[in-house]
C-alpha positions as CSV (number, residue, x, y, z in Angstrom):
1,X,32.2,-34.8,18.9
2,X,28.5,-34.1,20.7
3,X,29.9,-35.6,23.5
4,X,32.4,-32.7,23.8
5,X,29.9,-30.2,22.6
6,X,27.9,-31.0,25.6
7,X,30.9,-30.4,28.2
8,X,31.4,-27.7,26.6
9,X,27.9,-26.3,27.2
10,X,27.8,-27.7,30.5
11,X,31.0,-25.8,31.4
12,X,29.9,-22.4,29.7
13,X,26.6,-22.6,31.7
14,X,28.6,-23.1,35.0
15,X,30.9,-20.4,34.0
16,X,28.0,-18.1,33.7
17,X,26.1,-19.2,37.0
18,X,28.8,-18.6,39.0
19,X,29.0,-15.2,37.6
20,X,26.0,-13.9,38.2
21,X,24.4,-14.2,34.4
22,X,21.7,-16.3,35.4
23,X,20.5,-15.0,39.1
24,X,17.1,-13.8,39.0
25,X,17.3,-9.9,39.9
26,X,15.6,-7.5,39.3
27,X,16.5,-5.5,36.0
28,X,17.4,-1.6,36.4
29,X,16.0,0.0,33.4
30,X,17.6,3.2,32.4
31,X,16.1,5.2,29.0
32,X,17.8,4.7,26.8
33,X,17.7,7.2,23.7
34,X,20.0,9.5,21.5
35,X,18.9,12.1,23.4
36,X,20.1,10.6,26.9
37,X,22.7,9.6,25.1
38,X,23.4,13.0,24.2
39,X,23.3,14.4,27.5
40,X,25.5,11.6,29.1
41,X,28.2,12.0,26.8
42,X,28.0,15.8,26.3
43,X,30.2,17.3,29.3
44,X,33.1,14.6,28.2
45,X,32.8,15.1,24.5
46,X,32.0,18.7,24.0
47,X,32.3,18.1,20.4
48,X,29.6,15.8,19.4
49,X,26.5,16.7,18.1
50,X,23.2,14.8,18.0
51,X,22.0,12.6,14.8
52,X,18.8,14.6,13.7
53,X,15.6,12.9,11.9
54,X,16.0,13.5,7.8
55,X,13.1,15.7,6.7
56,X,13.1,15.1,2.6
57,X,10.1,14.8,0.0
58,X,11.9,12.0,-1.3
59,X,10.5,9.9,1.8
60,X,7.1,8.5,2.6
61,X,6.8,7.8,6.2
62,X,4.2,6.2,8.1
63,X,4.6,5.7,11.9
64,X,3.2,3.7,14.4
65,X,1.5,1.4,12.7
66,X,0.4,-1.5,14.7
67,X,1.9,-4.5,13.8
68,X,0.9,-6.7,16.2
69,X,-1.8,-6.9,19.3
70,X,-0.4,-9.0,22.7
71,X,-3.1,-8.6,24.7
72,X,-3.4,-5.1,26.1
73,X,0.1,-4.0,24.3
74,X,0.2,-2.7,20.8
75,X,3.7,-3.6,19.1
76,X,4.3,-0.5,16.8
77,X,6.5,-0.4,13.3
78,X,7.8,2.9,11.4
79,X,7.7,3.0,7.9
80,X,9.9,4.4,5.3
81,X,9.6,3.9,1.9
82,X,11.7,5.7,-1.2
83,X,9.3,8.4,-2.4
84,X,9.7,6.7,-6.4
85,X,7.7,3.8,-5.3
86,X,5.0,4.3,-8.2
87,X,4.6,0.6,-9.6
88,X,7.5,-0.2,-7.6
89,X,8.8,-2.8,-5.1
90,X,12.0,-2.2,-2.9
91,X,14.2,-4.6,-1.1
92,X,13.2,-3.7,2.8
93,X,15.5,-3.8,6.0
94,X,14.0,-4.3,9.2
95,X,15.8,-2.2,12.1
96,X,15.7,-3.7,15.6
97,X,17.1,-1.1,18.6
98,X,19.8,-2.0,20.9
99,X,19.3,-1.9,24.1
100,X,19.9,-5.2,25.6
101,X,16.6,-6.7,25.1
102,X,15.3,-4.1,28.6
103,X,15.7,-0.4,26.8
104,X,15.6,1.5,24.1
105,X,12.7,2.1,21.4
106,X,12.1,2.2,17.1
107,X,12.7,5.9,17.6
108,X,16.1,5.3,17.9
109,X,16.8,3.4,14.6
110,X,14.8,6.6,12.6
111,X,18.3,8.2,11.2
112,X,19.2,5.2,9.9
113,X,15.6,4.0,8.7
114,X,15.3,7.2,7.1
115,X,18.7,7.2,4.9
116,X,18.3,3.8,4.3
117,X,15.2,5.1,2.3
118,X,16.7,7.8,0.7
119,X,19.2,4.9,-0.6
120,X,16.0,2.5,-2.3
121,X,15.2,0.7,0.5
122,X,11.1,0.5,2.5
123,X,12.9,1.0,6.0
124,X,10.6,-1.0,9.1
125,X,11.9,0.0,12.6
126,X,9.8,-1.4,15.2
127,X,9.4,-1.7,18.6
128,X,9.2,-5.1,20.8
129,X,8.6,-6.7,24.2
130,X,11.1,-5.2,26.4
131,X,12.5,-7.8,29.1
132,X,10.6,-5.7,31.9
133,X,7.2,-6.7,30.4
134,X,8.1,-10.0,29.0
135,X,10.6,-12.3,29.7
136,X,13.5,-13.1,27.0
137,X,12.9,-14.7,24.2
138,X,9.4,-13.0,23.5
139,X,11.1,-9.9,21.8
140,X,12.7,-13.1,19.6
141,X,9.0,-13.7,18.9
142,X,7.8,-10.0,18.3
143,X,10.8,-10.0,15.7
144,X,9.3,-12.9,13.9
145,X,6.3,-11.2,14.1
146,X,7.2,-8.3,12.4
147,X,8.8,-10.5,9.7
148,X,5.7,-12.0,9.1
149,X,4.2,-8.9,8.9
150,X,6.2,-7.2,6.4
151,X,5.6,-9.9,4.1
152,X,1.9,-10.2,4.1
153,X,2.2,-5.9,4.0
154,X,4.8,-6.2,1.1
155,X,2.2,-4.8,-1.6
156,X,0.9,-2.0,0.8
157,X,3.9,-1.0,1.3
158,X,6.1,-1.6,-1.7
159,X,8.3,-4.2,-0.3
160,X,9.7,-6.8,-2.8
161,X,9.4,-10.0,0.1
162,X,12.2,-12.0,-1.6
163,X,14.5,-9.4,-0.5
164,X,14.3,-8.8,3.5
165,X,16.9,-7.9,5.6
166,X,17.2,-7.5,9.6
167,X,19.3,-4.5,11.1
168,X,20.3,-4.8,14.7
169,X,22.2,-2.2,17.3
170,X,23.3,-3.0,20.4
């Protein structure tokens, strides 16, 4: 059976090779954000309208904290934590934006942060190494990172450490 694995692999990596997946070019990086998004998709769907940050007293935010130092490069997190928290700990969810590991930011994962806050949960959207800085898999690593984090935060923040979750878009 590992003997087969193996072809398999070998076979999959070949596939990919000779498709281009593992040439060394130069990545294009286009923003990506809901409001590019927005404006891309505008003129062919007149009908949708923009997600807009919650603004409710029943959520505690704090924003860019740093949650980890990489030489000159602050990683940042976004908090949000149910407003009820007196005495409290919450299960927390940590939201990573899509953006195939090159785009994107932790501003785009606010909406859902925010009502996953107004539903009892500390919400942690963070940013990481994109590829253009750092080469796959150090956003793996800022992940962990931020895992790490969160637990040693969890009384600060009123996060119950037993119960931590990762959110991912793509």
């Amino acid at each position: 059976m590992r003997r087969c694995q193996q072809v398999i692999c070998i076979i999959t990596l070949i596939i990919f090779h000779s498709r281009g997946f593992c040439q060394e070019k130069k990545i294009i990086v286009k923003p990506y954000s809901i409001e590019s998004t927005y404006e891309k998709l505008k003129k062919t769907y007149p009908f949708i309208i923009p997600i807009k940050p919650i603004i409710s007293k029943k959520i505690k935010s704090k924003e860019n904290i740093v949650y980890l130092k990489i030489g000159k490069t602050k990683l940042k997190a976004d908090v949000y934590i149910p407003q009820s928290y007196q005495n409290k700990k919450f299960p927390s969810v940590i939201l990573i934006h899509g953006g195939a590991w090159n785009s994107g930011s932790k501003e785009n994962q606010r909406c859902m942060a925010q009502q996953l806050a107004l539903n009892g949960f500390v919400s942690i959207s963070i940013s990481y190494r994109l590829s253009t800085e750092a080469p796959y898999p150090a956003a793996v690593s800022d992940i962990k990172s931020a895992i790490k984090w969160a637990r040693k935060n969890a009384k600060k923040y009123h996060i119950n450490p037993e119960k931590l979750a990762i959110l991912g878009a793509s």
